[in-house]
N, C-alpha and C positions, 0 to 999 in steps of 0.2 A: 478488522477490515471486512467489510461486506461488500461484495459487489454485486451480486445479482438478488434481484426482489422478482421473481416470478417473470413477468416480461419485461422490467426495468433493467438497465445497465449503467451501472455508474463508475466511475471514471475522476482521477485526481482527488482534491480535498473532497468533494462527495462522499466518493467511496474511502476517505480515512489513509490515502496516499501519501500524506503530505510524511516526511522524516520528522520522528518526534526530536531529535536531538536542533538540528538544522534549519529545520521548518522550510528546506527546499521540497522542490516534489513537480517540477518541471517536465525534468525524462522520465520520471514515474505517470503523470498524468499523459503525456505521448504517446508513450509505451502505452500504456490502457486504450486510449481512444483507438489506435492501430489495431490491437487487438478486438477491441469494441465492433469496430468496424469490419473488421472480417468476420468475426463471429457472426453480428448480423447477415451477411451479404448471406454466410451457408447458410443459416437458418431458413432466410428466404430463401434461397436458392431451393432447397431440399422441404420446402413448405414444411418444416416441422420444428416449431417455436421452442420443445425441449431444448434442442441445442444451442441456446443460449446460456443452458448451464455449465458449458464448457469453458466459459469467459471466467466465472469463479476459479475454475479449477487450474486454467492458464495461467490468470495473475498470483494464485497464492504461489503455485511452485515457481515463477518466476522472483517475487516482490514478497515474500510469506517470510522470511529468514532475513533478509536484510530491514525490512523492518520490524522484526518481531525484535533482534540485537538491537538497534536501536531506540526501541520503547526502553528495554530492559536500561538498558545507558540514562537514557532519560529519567527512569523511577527515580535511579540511585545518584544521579544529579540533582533532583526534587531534595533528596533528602540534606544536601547540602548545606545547609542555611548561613553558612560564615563564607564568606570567602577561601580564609584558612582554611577551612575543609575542601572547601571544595577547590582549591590548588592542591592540597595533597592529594585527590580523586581524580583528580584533571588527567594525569598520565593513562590509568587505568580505563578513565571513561571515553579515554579520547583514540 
């Protein structure tokens, strides 16, 4: 998940938001633009464009661990390829 490219700010499937198991990412892209949105308003506020790197730092410790556990979920869901496996995985991945 990337979200900030120098004065870019991105936000939902862009920034790689989306749940890899789910592929919901709804309240994930909200959440970002909320925070998107304030980040900028300081930035301008306090004219000084650095602090737009604050918005990476905000989303990963917010969204960084829930979806880092669900990528992981997701690999070993990939590697599933019968059904029957992947009902026996189903508990553990779910």
């Amino acid at each position: 998940m990337r979200a900030c490219l120098c004065n870019v700010l991105l936000a939902g499937d862009s920034a790689g938001m989306a749940d890899p198991v789910t592929g919901g990412g709804i309240n994930n892209a909200i959440l970002a633009g909320e925070i998107a949105g304030k980040t900028i308003i300081d930035a301008l506020e306090k004219d000084d464009i650095t602090l737009l790197t604050n918005y990476e730092t905000k989303i990963r410790r917010m969204l960084g661990k829930p979806l880092g556990r669900s990528l992981e979920k997701r690999k070993k869901m990939d590697i599933c390829f019968t059904n029957e496996l992947l009902q026996e995985q189903l508990p553990e991945l779910w």
